[in-house]
Biopython code that builds the backbone (N, CA, C, O; Angstrom):
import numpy as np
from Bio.PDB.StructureBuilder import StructureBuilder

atoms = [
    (1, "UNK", "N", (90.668, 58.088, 92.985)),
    (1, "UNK", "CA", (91.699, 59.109, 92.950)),
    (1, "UNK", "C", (91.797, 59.673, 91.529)),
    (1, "UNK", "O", (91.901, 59.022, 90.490)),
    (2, "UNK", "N", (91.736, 61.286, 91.706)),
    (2, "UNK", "CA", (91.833, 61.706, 90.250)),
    (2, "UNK", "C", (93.129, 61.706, 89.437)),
    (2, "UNK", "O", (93.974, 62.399, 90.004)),
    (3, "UNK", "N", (93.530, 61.208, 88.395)),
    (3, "UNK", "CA", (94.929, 60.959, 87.325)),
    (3, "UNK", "C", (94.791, 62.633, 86.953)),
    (3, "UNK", "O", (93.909, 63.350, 86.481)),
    (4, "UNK", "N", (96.724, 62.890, 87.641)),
    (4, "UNK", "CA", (96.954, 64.581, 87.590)),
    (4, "UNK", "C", (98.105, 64.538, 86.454)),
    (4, "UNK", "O", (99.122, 64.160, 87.035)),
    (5, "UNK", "N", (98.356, 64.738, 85.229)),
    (5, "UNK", "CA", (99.443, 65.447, 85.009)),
    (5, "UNK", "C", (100.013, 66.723, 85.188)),
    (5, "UNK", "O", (99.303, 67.208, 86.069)),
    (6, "UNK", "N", (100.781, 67.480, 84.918)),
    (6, "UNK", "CA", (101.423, 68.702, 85.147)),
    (6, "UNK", "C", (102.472, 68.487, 84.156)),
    (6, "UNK", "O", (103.214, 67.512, 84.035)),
    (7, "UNK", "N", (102.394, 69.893, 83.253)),
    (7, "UNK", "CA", (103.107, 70.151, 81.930)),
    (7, "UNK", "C", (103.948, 71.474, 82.508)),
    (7, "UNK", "O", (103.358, 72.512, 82.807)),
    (8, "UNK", "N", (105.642, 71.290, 82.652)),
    (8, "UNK", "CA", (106.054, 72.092, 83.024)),
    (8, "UNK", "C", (107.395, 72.733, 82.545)),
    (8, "UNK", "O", (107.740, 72.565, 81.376)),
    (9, "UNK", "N", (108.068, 73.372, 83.300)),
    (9, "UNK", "CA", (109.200, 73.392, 82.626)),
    (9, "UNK", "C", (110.102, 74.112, 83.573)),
    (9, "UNK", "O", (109.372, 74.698, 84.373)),
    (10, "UNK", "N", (111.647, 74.385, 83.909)),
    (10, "UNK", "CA", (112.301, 74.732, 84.643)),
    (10, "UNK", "C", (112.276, 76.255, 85.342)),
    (10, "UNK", "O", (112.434, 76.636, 86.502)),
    (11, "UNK", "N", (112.023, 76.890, 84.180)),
    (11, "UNK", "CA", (112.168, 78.813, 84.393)),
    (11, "UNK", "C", (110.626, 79.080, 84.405)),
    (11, "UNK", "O", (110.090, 79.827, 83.587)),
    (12, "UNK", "N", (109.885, 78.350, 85.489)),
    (12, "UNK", "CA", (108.752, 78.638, 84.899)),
    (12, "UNK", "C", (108.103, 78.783, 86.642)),
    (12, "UNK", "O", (107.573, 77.758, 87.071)),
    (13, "UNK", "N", (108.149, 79.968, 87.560)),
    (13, "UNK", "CA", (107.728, 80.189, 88.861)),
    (13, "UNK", "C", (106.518, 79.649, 88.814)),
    (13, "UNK", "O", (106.604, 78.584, 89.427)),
    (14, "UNK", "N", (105.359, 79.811, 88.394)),
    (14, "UNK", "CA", (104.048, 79.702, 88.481)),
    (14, "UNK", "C", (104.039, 77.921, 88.330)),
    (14, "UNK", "O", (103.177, 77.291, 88.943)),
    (15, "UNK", "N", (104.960, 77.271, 87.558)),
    (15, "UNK", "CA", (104.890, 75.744, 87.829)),
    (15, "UNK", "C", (105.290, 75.479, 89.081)),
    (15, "UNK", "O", (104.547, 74.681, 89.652)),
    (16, "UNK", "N", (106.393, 75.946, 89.846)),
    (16, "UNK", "CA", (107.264, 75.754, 90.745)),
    (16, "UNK", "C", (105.847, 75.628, 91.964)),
    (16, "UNK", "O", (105.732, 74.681, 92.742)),
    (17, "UNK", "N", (104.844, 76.843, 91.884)),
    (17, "UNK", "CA", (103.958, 76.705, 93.202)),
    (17, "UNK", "C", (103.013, 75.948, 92.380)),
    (17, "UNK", "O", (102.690, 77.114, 92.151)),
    (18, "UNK", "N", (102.272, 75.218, 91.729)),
    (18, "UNK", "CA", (101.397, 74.474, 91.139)),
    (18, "UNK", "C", (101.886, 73.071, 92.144)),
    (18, "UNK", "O", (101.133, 72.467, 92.908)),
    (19, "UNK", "N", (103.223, 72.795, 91.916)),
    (19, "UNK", "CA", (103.362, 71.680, 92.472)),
    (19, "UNK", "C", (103.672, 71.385, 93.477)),
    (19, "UNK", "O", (103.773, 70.220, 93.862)),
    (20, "UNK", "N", (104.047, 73.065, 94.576)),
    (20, "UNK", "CA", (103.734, 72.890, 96.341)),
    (20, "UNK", "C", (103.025, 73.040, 96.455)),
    (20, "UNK", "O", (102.744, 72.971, 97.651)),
    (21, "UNK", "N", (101.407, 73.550, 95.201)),
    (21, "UNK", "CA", (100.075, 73.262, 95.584)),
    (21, "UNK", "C", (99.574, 72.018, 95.789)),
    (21, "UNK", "O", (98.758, 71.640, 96.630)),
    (22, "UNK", "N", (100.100, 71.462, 94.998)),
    (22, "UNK", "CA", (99.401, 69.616, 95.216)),
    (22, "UNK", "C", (100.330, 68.695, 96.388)),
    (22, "UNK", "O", (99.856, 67.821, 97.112)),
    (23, "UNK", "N", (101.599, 69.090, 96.361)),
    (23, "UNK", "CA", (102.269, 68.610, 97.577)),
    (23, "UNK", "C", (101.542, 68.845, 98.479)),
    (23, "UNK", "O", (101.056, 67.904, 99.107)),
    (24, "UNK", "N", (101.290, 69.988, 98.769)),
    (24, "UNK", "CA", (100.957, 70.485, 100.130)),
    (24, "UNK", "C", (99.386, 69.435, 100.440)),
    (24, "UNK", "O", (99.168, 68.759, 101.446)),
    (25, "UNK", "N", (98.577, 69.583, 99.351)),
    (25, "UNK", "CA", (97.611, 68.939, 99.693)),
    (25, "UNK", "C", (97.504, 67.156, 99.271)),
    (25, "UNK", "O", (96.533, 66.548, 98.820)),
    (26, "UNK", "N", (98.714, 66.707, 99.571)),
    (26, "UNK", "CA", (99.530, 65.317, 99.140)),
    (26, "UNK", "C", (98.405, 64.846, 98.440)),
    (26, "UNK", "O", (97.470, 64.179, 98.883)),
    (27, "UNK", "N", (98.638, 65.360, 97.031)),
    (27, "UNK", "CA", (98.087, 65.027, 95.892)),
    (27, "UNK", "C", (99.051, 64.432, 94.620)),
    (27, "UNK", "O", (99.636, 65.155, 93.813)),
    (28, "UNK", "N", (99.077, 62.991, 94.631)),
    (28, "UNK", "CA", (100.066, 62.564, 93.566)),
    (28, "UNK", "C", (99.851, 63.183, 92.382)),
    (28, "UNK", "O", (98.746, 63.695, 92.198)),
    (29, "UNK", "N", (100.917, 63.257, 91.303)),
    (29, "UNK", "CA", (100.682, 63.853, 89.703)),
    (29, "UNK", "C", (102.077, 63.281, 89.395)),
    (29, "UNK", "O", (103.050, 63.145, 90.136)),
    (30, "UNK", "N", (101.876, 62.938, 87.895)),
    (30, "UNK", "CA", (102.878, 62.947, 87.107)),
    (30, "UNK", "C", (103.540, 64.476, 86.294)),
    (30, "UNK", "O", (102.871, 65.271, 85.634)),
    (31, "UNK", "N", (104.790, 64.545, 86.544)),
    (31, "UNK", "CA", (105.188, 65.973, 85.822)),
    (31, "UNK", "C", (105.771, 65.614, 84.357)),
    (31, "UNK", "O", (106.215, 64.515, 84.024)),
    (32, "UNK", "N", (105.708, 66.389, 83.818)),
    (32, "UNK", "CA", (106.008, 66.558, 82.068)),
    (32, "UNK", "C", (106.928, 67.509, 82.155)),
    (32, "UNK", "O", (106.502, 68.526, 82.702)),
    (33, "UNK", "N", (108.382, 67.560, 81.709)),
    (33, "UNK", "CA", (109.077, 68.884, 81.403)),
    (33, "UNK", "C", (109.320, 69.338, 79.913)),
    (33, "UNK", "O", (110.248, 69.035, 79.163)),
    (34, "UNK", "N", (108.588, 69.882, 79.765)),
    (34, "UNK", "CA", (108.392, 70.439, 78.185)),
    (34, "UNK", "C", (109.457, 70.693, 77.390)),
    (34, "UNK", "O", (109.549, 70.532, 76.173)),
    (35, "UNK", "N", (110.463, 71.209, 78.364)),
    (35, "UNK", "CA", (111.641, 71.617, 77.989)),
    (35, "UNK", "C", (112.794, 71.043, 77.310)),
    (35, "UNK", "O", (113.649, 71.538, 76.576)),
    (36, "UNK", "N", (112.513, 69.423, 77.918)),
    (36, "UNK", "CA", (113.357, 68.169, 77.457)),
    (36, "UNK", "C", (112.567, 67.477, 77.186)),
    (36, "UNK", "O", (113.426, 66.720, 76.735)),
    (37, "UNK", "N", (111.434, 66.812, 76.959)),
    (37, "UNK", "CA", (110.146, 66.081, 76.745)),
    (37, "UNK", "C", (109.620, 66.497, 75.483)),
    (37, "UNK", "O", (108.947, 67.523, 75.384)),
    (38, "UNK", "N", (109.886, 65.765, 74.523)),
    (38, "UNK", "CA", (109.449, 66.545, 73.005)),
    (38, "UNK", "C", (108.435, 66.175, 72.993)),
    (38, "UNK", "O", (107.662, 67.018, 72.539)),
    (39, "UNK", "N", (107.807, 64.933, 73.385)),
    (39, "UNK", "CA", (106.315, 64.232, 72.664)),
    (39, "UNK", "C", (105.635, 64.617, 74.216)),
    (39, "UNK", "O", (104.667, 63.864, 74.326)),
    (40, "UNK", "N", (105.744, 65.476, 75.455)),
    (40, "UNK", "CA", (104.796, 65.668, 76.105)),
    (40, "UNK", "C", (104.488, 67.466, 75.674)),
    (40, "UNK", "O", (103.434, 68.087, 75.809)),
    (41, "UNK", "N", (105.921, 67.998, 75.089)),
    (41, "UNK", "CA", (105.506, 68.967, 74.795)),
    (41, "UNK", "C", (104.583, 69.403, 73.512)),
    (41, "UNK", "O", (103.900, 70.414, 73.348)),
    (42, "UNK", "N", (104.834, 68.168, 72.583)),
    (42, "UNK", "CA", (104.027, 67.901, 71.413)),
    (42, "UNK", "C", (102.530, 67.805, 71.691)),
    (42, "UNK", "O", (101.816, 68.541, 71.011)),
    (43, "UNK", "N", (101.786, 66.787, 72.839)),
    (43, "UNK", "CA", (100.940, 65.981, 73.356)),
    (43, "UNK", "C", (100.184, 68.069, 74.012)),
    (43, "UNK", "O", (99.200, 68.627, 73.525)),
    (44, "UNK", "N", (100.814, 68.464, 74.792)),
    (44, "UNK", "CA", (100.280, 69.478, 75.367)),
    (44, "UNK", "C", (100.042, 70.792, 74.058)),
    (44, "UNK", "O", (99.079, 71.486, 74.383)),
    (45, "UNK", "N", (100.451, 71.096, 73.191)),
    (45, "UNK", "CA", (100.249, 71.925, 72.122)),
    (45, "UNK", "C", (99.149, 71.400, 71.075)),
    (45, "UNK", "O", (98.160, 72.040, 70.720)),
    (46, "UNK", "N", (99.469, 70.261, 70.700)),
    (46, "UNK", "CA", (98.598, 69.459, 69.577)),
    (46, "UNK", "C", (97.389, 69.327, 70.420)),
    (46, "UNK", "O", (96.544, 70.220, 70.478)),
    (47, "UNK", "N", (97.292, 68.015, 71.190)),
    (47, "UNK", "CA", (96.046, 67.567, 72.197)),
    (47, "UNK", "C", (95.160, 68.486, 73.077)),
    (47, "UNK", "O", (93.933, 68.470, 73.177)),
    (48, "UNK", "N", (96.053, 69.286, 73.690)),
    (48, "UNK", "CA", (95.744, 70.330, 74.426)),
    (48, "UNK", "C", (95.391, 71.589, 74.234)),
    (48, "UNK", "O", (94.842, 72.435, 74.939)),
    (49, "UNK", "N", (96.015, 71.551, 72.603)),
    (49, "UNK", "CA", (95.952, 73.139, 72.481)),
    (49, "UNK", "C", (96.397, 74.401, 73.513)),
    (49, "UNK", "O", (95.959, 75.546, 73.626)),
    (50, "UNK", "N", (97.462, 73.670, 74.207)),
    (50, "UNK", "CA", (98.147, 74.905, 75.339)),
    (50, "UNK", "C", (99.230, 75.589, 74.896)),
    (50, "UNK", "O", (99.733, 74.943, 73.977)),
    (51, "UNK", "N", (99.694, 76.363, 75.061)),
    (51, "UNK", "CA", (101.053, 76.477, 74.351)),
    (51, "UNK", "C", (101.760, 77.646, 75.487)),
    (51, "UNK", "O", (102.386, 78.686, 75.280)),
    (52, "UNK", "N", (101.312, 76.898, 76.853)),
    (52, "UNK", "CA", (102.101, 77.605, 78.182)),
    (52, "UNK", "C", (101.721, 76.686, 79.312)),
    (52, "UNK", "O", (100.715, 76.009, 79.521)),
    (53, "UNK", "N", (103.145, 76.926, 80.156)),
    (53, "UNK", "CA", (102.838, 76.643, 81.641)),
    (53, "UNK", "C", (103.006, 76.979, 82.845)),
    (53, "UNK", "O", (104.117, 77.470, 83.045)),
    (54, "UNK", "N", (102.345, 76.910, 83.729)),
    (54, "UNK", "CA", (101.674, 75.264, 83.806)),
    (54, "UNK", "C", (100.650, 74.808, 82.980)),
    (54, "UNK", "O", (99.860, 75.681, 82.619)),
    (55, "UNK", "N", (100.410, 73.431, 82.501)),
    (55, "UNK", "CA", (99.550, 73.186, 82.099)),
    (55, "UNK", "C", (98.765, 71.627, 82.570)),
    (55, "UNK", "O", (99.025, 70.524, 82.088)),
    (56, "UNK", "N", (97.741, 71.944, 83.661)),
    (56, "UNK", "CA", (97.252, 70.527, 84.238)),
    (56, "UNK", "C", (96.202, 70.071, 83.638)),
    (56, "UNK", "O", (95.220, 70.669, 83.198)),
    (57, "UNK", "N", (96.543, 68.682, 83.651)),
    (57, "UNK", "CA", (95.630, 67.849, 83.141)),
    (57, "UNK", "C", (94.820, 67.311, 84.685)),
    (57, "UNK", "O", (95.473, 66.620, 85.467)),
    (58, "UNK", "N", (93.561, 67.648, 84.970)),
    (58, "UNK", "CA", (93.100, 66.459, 85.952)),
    (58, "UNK", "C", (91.645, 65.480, 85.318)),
    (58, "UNK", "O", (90.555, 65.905, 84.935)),
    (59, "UNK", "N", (92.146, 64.089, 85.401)),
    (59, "UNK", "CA", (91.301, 63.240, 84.527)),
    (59, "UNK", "C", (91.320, 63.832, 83.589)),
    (59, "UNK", "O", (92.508, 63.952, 83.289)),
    (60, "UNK", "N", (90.541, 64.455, 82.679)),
    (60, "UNK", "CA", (89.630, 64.999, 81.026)),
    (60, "UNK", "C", (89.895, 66.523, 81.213)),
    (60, "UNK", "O", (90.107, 67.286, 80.270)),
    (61, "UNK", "N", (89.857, 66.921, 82.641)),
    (61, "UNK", "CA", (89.506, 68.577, 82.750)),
    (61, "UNK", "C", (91.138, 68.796, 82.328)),
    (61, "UNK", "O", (91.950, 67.871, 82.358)),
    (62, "UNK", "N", (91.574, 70.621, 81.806)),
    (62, "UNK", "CA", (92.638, 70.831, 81.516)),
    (62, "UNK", "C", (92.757, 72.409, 82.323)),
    (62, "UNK", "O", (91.989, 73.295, 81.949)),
    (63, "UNK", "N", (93.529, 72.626, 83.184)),
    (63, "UNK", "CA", (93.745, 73.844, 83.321)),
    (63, "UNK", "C", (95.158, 74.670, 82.766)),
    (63, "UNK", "O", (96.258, 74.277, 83.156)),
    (64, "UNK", "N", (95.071, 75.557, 82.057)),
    (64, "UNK", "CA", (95.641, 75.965, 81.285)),
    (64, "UNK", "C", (96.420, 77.073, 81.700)),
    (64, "UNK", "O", (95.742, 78.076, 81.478)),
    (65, "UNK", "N", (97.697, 77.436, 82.279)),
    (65, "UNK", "CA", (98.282, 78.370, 82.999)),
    (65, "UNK", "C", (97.908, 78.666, 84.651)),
    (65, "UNK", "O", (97.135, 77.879, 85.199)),
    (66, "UNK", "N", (98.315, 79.496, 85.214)),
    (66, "UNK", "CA", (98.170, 79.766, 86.545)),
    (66, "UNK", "C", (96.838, 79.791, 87.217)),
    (66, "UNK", "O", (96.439, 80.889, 87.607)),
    (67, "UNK", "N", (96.143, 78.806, 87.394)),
    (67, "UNK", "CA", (94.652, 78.821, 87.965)),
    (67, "UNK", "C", (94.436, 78.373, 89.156)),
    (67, "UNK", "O", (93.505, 77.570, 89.082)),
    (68, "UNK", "N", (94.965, 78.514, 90.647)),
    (68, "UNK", "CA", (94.358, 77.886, 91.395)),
    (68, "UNK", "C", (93.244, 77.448, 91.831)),
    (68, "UNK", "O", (92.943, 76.351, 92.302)),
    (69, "UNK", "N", (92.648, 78.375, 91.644)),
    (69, "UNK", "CA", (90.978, 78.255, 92.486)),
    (69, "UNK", "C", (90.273, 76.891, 91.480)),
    (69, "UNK", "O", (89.570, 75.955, 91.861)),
    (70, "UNK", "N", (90.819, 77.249, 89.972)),
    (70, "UNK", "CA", (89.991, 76.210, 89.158)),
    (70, "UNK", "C", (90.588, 75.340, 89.333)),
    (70, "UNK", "O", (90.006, 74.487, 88.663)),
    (71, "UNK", "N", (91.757, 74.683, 89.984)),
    (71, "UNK", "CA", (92.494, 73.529, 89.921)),
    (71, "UNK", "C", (92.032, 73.333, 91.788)),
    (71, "UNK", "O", (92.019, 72.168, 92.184)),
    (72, "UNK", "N", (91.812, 74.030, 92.442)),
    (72, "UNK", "CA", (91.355, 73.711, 93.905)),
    (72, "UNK", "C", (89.662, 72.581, 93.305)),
    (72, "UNK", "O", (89.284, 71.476, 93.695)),
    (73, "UNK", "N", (89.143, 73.419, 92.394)),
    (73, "UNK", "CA", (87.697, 72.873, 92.236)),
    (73, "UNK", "C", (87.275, 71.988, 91.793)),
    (73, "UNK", "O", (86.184, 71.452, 91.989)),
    (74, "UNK", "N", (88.996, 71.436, 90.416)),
    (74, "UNK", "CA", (88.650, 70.192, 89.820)),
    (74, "UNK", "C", (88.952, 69.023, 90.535)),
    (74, "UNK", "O", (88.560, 67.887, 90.270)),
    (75, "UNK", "N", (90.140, 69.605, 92.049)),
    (75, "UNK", "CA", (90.212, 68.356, 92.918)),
    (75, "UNK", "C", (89.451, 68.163, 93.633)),
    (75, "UNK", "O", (89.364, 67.124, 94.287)),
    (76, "UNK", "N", (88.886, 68.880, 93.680)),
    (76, "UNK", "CA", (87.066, 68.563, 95.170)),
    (76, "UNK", "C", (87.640, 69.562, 96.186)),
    (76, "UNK", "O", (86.651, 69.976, 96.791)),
    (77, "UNK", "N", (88.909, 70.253, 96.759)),
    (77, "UNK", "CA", (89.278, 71.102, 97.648)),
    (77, "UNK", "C", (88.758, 72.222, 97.477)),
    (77, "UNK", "O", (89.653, 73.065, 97.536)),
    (78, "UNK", "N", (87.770, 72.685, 97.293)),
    (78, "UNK", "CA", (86.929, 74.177, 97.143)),
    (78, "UNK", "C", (85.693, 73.810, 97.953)),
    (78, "UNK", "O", (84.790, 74.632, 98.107)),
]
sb = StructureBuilder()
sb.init_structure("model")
sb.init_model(0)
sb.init_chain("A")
sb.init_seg("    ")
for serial, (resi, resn, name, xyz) in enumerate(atoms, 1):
    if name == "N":
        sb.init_residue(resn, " ", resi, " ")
    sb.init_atom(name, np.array(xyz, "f"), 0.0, 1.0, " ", f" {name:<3s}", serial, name[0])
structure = sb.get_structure()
């Protein structure tokens, strides 16, 4: 099973369907709220070099804002 984070934050629509994307395809993930989360929002800017979200981590791969198709491909669902 692939290890999902999700870097997110409240006012943020495009997180909101990221994570009835993986629901839907009952895909566990841990969520990060950037908003109140200083050292995941630290971890996603520094480590990640993201500085928006959504921002998924699956295993090593990182998708960086609104990507389905590339986040369908890093779970094997494509």
């Amino acid at each position: 099973m692939k290890k999902v984070e999700v870097y997110t934050q409240p006012s943020c629509p495009p997180c909101q369907i990221v994570k009835q994307f993986l629901q839907h395809h009952q895909i566990s993930y841990t969520e990060f709220d950037v908003s109140t989360d200083s050292i995941a929002r630290d971890r996603m800017i520094s480590e990640f070099e993201s500085y928006s979200t959504p921002t998924v981590r699956v295993d090593d791969e990182l998708v960086k804002g609104f990507d389905l198709q590339r986040l369908e491909h890093l779970l094997g669902l494509a």
